[in-house]
Predicted model as a PDB file, atoms N, CA, C, CB and O in Angstrom, pLDDT in the B-factor column:
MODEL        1                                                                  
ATOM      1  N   UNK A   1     -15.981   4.016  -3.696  1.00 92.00           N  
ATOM      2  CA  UNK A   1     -14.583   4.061  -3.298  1.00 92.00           C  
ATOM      3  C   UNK A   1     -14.464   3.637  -1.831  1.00 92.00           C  
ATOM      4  CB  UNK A   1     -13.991   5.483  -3.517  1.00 92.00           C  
ATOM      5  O   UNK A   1     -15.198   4.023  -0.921  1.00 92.00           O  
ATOM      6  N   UNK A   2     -13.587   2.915  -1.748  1.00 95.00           N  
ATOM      7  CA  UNK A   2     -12.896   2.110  -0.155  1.00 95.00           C  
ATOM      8  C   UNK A   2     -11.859   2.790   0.077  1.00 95.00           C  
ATOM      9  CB  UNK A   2     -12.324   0.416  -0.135  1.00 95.00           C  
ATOM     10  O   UNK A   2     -11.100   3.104  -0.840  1.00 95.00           O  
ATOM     11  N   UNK A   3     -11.618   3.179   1.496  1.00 97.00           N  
ATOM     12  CA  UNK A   3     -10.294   3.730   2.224  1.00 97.00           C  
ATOM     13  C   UNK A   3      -9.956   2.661   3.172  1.00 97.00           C  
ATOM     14  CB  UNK A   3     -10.483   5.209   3.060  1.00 97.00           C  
ATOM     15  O   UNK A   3     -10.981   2.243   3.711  1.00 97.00           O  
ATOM     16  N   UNK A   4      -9.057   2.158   3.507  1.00 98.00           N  
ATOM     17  CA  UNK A   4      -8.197   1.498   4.301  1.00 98.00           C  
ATOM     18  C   UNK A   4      -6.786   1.556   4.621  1.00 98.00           C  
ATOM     19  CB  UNK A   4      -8.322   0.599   4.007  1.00 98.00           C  
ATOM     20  O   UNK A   4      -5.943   1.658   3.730  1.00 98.00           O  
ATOM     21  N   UNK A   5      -6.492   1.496   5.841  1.00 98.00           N  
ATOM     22  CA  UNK A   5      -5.330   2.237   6.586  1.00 98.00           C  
ATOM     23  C   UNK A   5      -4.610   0.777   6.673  1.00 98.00           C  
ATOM     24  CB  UNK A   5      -5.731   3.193   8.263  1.00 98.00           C  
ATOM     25  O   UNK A   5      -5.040   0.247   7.697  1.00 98.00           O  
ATOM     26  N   UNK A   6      -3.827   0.041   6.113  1.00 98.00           N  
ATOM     27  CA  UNK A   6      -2.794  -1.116   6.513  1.00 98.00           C  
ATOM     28  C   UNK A   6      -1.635  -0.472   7.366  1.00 98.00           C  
ATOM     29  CB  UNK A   6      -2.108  -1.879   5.111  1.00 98.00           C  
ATOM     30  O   UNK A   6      -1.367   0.729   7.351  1.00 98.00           O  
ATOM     31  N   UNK A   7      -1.020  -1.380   8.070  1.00 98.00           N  
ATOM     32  CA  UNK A   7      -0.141  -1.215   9.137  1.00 98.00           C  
ATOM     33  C   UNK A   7       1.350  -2.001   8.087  1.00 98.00           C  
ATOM     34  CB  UNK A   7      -0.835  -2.160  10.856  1.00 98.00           C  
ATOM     35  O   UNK A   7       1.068  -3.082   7.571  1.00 98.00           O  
ATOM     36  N   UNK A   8       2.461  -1.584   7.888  1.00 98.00           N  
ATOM     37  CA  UNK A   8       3.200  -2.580   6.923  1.00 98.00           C  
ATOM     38  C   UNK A   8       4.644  -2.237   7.596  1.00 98.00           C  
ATOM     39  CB  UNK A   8       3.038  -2.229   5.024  1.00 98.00           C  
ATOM     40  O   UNK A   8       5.249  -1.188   7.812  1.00 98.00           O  
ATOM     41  N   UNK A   9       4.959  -3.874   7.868  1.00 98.00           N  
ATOM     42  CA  UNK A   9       6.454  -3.734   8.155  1.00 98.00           C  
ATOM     43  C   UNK A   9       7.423  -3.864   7.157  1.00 98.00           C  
ATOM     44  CB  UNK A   9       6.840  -4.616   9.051  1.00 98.00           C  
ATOM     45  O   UNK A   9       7.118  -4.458   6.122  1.00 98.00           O  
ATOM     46  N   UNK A  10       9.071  -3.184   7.376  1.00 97.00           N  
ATOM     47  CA  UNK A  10      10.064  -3.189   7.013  1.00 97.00           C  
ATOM     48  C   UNK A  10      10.376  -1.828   6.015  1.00 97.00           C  
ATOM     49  CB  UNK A  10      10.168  -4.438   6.557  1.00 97.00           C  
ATOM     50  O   UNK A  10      11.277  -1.766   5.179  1.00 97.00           O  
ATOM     51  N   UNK A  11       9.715  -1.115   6.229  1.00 97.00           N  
ATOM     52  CA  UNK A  11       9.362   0.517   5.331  1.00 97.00           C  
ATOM     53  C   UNK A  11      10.600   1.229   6.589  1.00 97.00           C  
ATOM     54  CB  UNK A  11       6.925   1.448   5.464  1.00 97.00           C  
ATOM     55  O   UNK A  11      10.517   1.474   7.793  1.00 97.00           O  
ATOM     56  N   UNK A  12      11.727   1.376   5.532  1.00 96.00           N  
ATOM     57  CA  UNK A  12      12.676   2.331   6.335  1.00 96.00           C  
ATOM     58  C   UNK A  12      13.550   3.709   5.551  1.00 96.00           C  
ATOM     59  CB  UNK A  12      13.823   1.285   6.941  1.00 96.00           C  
ATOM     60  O   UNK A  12      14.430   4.459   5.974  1.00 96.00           O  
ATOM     61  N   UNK A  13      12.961   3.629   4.467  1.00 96.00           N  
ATOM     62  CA  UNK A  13      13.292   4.921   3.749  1.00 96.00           C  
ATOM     63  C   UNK A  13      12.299   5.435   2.456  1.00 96.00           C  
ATOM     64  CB  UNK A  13      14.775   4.712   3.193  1.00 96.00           C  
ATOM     65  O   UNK A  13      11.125   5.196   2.173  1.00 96.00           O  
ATOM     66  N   UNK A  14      13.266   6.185   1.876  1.00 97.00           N  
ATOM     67  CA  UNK A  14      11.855   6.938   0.760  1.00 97.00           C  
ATOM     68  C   UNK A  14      11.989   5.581  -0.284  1.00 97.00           C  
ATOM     69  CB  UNK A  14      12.321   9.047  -0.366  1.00 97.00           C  
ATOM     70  O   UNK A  14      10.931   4.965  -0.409  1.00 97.00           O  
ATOM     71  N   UNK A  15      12.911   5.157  -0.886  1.00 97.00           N  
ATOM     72  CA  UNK A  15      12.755   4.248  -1.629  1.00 97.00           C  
ATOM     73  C   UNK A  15      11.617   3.274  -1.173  1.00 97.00           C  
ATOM     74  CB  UNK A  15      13.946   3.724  -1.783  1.00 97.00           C  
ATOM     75  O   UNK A  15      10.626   3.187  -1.897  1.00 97.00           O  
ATOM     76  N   UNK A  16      11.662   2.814  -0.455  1.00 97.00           N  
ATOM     77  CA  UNK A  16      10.361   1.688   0.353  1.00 97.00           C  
ATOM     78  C   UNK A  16       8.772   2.481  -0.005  1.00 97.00           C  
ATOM     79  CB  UNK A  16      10.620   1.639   2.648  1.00 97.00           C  
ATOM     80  O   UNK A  16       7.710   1.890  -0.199  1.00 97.00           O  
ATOM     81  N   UNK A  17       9.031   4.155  -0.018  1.00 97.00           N  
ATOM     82  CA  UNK A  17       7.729   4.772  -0.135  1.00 97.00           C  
ATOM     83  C   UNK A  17       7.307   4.587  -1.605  1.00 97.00           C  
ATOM     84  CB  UNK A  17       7.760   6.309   0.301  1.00 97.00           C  
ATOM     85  O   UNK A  17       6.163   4.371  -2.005  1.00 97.00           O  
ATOM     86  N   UNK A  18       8.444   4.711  -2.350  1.00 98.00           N  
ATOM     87  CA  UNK A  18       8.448   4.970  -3.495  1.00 98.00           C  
ATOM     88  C   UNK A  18       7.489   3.383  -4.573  1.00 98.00           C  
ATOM     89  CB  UNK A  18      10.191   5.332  -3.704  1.00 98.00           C  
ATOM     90  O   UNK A  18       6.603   3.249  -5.417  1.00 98.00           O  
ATOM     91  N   UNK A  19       8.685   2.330  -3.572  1.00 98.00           N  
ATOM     92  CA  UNK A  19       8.412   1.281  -4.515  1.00 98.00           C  
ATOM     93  C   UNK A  19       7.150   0.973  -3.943  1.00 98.00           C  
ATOM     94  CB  UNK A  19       9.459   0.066  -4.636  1.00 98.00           C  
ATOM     95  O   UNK A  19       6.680   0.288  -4.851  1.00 98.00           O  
ATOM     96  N   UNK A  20       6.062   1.017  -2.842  1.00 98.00           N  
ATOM     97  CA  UNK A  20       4.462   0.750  -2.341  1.00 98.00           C  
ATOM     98  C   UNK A  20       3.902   1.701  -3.302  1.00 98.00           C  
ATOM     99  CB  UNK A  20       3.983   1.144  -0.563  1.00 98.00           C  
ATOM    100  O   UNK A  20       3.146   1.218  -4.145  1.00 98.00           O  
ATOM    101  N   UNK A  21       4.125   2.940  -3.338  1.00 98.00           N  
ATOM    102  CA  UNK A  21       3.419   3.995  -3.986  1.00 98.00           C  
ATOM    103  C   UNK A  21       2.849   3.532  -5.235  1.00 98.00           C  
ATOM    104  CB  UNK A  21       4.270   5.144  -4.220  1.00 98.00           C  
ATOM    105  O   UNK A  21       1.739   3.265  -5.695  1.00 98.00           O  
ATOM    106  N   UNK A  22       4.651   3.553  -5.769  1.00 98.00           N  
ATOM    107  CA  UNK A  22       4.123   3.447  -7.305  1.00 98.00           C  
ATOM    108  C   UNK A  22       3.451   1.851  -7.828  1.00 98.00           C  
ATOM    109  CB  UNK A  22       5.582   3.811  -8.344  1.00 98.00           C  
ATOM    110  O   UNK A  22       2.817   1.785  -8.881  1.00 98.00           O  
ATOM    111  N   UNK A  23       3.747   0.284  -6.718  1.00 98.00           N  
ATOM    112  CA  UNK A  23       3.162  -0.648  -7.539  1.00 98.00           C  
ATOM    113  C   UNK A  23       1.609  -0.702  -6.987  1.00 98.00           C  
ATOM    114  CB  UNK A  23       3.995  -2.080  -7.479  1.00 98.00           C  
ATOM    115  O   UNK A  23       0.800  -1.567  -7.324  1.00 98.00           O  
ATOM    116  N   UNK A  24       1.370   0.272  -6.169  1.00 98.00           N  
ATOM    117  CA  UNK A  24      -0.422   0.678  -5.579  1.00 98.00           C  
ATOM    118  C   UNK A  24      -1.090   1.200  -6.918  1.00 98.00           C  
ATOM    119  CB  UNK A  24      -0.582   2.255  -4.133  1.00 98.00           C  
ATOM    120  O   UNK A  24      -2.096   0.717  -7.438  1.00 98.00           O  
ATOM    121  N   UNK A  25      -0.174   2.529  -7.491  1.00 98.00           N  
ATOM    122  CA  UNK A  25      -0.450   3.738  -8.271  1.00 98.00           C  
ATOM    123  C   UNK A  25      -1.191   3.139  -9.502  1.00 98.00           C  
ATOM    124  CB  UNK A  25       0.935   4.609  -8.667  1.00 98.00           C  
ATOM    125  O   UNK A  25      -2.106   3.636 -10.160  1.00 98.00           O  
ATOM    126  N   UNK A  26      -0.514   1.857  -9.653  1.00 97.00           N  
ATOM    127  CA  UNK A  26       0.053   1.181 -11.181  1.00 97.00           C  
ATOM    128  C   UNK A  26      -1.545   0.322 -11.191  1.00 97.00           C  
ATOM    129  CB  UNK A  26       2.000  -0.166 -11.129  1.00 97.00           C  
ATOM    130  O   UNK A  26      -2.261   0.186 -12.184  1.00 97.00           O  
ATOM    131  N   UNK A  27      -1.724   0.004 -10.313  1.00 97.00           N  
ATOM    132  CA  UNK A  27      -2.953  -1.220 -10.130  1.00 97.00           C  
ATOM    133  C   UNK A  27      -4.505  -0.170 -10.179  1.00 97.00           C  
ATOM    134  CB  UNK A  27      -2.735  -2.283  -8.142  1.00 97.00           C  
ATOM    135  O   UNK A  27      -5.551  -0.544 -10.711  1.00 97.00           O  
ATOM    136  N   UNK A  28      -4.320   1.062  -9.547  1.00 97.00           N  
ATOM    137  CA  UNK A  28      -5.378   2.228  -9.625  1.00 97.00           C  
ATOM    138  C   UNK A  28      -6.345   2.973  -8.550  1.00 97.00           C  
ATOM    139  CB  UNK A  28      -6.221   1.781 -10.450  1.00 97.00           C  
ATOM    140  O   UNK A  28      -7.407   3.575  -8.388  1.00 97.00           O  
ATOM    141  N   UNK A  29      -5.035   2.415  -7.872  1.00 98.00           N  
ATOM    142  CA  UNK A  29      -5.503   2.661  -6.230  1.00 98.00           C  
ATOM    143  C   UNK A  29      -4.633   4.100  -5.979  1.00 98.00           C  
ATOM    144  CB  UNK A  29      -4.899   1.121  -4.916  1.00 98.00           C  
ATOM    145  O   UNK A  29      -3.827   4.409  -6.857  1.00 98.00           O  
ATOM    146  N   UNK A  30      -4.749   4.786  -5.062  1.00 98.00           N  
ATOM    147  CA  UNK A  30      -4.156   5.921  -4.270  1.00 98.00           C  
ATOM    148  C   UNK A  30      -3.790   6.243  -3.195  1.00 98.00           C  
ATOM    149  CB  UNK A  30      -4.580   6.594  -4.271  1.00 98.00           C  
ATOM    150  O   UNK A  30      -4.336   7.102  -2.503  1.00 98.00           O  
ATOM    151  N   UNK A  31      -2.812   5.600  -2.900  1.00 98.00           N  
ATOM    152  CA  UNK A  31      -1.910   5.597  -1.859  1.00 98.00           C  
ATOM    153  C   UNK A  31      -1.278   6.849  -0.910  1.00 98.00           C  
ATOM    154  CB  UNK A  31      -0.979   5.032  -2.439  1.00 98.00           C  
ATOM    155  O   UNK A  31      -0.795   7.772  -1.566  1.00 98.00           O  
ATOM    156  N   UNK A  32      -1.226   6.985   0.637  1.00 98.00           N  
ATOM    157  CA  UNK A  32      -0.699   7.811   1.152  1.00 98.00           C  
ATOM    158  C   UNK A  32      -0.163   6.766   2.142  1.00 98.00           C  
ATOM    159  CB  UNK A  32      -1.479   8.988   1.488  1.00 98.00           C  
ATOM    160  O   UNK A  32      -0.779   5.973   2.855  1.00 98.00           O  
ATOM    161  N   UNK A  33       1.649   7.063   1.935  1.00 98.00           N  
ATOM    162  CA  UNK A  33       2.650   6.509   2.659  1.00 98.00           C  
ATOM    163  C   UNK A  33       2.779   7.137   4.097  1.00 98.00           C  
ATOM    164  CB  UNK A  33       3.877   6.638   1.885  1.00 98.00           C  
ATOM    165  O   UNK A  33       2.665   8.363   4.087  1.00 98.00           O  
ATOM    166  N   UNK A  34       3.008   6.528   5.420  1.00 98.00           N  
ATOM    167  CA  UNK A  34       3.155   7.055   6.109  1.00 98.00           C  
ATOM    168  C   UNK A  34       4.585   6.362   6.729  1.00 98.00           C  
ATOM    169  CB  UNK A  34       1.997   7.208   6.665  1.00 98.00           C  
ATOM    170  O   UNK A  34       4.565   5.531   7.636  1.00 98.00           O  
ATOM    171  N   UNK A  35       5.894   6.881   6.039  1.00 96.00           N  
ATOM    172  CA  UNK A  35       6.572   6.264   6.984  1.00 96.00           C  
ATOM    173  C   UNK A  35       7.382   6.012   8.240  1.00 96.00           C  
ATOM    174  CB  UNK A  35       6.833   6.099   6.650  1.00 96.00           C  
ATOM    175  O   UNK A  35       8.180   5.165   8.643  1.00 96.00           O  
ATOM    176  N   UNK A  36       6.562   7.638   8.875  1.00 96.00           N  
ATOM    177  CA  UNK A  36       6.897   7.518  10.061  1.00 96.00           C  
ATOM    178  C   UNK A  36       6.049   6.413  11.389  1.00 96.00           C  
ATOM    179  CB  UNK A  36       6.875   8.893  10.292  1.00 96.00           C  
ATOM    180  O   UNK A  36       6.406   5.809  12.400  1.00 96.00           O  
ATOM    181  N   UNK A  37       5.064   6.585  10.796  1.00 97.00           N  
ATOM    182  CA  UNK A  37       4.006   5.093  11.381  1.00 97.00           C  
ATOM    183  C   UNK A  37       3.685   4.106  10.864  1.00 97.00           C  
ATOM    184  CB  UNK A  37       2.792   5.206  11.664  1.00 97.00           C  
ATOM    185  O   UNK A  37       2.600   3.559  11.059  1.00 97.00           O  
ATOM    186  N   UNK A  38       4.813   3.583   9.901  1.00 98.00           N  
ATOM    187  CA  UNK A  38       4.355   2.588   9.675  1.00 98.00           C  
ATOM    188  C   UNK A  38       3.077   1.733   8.639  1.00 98.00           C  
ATOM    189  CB  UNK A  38       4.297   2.594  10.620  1.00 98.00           C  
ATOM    190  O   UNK A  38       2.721   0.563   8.502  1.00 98.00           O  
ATOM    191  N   UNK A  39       2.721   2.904   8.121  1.00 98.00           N  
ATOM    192  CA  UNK A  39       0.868   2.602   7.314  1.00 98.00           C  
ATOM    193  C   UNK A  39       0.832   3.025   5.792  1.00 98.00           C  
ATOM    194  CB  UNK A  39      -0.630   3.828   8.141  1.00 98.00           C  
ATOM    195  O   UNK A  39       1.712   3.357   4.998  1.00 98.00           O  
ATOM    196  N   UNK A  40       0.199   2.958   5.751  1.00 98.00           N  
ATOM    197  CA  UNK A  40      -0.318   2.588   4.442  1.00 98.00           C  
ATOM    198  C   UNK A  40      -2.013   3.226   4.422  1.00 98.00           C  
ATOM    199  CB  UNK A  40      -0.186   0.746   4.268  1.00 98.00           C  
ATOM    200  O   UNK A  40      -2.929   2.433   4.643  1.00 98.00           O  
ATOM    201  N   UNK A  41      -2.236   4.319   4.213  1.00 98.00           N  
ATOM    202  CA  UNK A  41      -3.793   4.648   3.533  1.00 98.00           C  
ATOM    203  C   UNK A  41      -4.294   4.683   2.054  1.00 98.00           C  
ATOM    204  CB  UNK A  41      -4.137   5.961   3.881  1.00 98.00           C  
ATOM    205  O   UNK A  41      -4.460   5.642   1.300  1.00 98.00           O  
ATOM    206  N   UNK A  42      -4.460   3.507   1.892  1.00 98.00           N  
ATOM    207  CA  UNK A  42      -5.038   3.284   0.382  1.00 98.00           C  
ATOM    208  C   UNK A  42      -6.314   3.536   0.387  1.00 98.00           C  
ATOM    209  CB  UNK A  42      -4.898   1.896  -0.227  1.00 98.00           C  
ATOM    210  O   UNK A  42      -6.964   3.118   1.346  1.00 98.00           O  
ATOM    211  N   UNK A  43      -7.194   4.507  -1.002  1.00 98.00           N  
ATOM    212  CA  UNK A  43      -8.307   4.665  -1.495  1.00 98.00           C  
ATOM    213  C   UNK A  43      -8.273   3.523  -2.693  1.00 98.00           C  
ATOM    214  CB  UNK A  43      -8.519   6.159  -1.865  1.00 98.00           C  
ATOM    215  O   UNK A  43      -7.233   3.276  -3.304  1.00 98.00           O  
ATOM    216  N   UNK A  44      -9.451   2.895  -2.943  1.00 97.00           N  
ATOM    217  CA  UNK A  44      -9.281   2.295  -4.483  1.00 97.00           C  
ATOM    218  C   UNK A  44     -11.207   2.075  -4.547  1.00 97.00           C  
ATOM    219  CB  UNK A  44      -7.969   0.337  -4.627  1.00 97.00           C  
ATOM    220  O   UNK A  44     -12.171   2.407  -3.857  1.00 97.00           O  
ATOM    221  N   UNK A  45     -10.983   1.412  -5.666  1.00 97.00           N  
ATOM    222  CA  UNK A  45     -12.472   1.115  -5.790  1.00 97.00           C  
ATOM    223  C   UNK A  45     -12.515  -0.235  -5.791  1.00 97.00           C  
ATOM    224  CB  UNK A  45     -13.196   1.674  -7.024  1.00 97.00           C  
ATOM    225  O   UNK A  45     -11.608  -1.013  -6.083  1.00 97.00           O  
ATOM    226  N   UNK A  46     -13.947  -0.538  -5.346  1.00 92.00           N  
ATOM    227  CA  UNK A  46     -13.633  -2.145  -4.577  1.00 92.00           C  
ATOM    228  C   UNK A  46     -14.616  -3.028  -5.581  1.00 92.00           C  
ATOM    229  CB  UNK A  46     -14.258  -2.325  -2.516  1.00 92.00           C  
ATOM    230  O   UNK A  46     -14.832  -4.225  -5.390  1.00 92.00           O  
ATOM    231  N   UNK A  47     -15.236  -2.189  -6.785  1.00 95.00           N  
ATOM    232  CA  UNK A  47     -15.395  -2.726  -7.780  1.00 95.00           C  
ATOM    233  C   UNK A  47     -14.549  -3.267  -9.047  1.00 95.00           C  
ATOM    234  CB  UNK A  47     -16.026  -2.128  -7.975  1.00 95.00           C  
ATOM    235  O   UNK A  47     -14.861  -3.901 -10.055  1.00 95.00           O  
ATOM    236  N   UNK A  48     -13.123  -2.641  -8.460  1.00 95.00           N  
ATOM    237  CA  UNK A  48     -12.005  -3.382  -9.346  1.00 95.00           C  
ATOM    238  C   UNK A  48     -10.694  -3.622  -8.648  1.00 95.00           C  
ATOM    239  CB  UNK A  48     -11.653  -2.542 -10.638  1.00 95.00           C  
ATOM    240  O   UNK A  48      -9.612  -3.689  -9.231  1.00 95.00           O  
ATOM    241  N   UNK A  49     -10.899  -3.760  -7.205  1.00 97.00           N  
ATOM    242  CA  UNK A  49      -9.954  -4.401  -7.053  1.00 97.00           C  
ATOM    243  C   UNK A  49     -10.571  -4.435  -5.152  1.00 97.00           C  
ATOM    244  CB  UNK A  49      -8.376  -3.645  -7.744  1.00 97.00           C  
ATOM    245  O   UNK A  49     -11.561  -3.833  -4.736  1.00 97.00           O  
ATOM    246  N   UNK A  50      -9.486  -5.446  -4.196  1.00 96.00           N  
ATOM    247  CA  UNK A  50     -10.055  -6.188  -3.485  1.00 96.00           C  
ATOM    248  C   UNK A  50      -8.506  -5.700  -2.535  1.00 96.00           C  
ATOM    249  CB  UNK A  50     -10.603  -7.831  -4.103  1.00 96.00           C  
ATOM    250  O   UNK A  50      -7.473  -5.384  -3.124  1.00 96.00           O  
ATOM    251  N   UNK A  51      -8.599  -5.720  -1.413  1.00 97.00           N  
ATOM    252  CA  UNK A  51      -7.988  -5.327  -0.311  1.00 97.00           C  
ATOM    253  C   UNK A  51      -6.894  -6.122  -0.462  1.00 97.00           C  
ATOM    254  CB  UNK A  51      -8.710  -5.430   0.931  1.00 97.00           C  
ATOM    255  O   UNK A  51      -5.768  -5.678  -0.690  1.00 97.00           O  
ATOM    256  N   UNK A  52      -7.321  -7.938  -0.278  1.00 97.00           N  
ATOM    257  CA  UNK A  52      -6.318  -8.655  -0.376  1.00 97.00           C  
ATOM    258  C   UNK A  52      -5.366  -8.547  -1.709  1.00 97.00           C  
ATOM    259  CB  UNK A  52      -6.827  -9.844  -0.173  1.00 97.00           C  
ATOM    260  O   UNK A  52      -4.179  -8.862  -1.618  1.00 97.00           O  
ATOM    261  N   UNK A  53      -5.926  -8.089  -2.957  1.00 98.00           N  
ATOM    262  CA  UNK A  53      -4.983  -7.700  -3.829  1.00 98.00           C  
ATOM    263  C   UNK A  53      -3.930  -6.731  -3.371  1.00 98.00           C  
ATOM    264  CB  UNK A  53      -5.612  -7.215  -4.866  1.00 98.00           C  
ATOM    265  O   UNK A  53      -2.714  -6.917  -3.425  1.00 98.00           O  
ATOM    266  N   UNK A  54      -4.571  -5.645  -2.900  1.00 98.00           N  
ATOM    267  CA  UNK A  54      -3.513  -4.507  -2.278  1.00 98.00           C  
ATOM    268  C   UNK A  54      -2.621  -5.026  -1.613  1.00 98.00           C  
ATOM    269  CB  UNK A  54      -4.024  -3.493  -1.373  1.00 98.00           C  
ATOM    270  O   UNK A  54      -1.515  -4.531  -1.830  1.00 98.00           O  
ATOM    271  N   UNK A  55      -2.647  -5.804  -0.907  1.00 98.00           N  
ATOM    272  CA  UNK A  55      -2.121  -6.358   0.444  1.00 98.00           C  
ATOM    273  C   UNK A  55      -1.159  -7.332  -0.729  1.00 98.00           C  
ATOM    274  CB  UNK A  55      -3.487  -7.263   1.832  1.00 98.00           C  
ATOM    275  O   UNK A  55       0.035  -7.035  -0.764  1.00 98.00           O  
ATOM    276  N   UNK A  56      -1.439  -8.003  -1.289  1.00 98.00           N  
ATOM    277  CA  UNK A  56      -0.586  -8.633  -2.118  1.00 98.00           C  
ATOM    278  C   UNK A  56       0.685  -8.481  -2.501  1.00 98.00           C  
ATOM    279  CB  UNK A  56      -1.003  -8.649  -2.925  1.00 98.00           C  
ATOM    280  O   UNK A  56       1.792  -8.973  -2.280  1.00 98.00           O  
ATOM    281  N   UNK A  57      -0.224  -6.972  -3.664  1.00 98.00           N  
ATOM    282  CA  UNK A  57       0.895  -6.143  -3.949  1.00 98.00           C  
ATOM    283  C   UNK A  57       2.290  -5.434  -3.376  1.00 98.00           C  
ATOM    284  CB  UNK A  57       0.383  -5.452  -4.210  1.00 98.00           C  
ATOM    285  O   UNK A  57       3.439  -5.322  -3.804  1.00 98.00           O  
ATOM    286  N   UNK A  58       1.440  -4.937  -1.958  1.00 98.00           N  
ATOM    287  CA  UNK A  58       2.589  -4.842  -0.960  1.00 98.00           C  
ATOM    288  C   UNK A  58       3.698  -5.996  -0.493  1.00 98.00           C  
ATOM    289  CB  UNK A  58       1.945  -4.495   0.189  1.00 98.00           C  
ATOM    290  O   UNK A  58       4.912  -5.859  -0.343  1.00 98.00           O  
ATOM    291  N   UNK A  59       3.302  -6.562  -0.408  1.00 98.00           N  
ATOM    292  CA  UNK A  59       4.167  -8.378  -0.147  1.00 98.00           C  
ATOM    293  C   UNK A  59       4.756  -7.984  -1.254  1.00 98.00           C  
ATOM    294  CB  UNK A  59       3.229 -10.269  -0.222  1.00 98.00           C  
ATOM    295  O   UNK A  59       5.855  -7.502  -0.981  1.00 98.00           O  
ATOM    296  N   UNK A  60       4.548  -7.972  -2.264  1.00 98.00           N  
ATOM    297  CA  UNK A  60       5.136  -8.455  -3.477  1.00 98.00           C  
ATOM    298  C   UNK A  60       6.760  -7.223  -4.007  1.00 98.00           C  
ATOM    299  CB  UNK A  60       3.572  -8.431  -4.759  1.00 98.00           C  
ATOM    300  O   UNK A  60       7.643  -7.473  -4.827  1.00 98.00           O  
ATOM    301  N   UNK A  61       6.602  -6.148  -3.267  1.00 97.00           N  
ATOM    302  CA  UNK A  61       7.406  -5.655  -2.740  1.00 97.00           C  
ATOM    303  C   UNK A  61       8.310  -5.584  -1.622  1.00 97.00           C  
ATOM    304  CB  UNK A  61       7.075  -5.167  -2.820  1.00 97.00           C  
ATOM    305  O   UNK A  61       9.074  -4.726  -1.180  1.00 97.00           O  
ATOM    306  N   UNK A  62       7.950  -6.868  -1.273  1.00 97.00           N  
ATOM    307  CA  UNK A  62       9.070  -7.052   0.103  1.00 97.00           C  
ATOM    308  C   UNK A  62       8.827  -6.738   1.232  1.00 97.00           C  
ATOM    309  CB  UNK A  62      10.210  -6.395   0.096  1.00 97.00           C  
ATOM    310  O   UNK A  62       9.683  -6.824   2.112  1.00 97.00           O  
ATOM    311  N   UNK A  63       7.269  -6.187   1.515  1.00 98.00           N  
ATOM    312  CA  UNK A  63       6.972  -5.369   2.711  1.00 98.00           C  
ATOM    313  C   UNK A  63       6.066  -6.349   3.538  1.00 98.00           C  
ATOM    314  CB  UNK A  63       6.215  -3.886   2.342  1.00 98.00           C  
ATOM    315  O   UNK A  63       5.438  -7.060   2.754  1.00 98.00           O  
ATOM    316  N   UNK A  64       5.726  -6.688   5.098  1.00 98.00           N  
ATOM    317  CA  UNK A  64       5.172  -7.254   5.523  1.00 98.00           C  
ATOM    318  C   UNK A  64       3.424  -6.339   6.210  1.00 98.00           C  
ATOM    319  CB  UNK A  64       6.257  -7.858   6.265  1.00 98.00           C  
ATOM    320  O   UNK A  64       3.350  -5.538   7.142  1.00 98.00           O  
ATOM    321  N   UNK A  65       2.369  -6.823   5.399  1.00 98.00           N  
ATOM    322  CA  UNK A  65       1.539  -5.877   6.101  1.00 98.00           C  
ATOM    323  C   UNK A  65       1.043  -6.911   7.221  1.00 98.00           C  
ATOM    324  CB  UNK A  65       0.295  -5.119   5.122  1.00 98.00           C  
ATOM    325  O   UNK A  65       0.862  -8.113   7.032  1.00 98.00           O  
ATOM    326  N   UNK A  66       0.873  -6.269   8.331  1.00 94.00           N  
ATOM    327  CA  UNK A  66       0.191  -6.782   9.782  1.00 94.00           C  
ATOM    328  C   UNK A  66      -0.933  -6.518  10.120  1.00 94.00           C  
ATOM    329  CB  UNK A  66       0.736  -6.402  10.865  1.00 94.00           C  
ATOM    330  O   UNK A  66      -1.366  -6.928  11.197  1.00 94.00           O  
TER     331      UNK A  66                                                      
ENDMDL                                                                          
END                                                                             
């Protein structure tokens, strides 16, 4: 298992937590929203899935990770 802390812009309410959470949740990763700073601490396993996927996923919700 991999932990990594992303930094992600445009997260300004719970909905924003909601929609990272759950399309992280969905892929089989485990997400802790932080949206008072801005981050993102994902656990996943890096035997089935790959950072830049995560990072994807987030984009793919509208969010910019930095």
């Amino acid at each position: 298992m991999n932990s990594k802390t992303l930094h992600v812009k445009g997260m300004s309410c719970q909905h924003c937590v909601n929609s990272i959470e759950g399309a992280l949740k969905e892929m089989g990763a485990s997400p802790k929203v932080d949206l008072k700073n801005s981050t993102v601490e994902v656990t996943y396993n890096d035997n089935e899935l790959t950072i830049e996927r995560i990072k994807e996923a987030i984009e793919e919700q509208g969010y910019d990770v930095v």
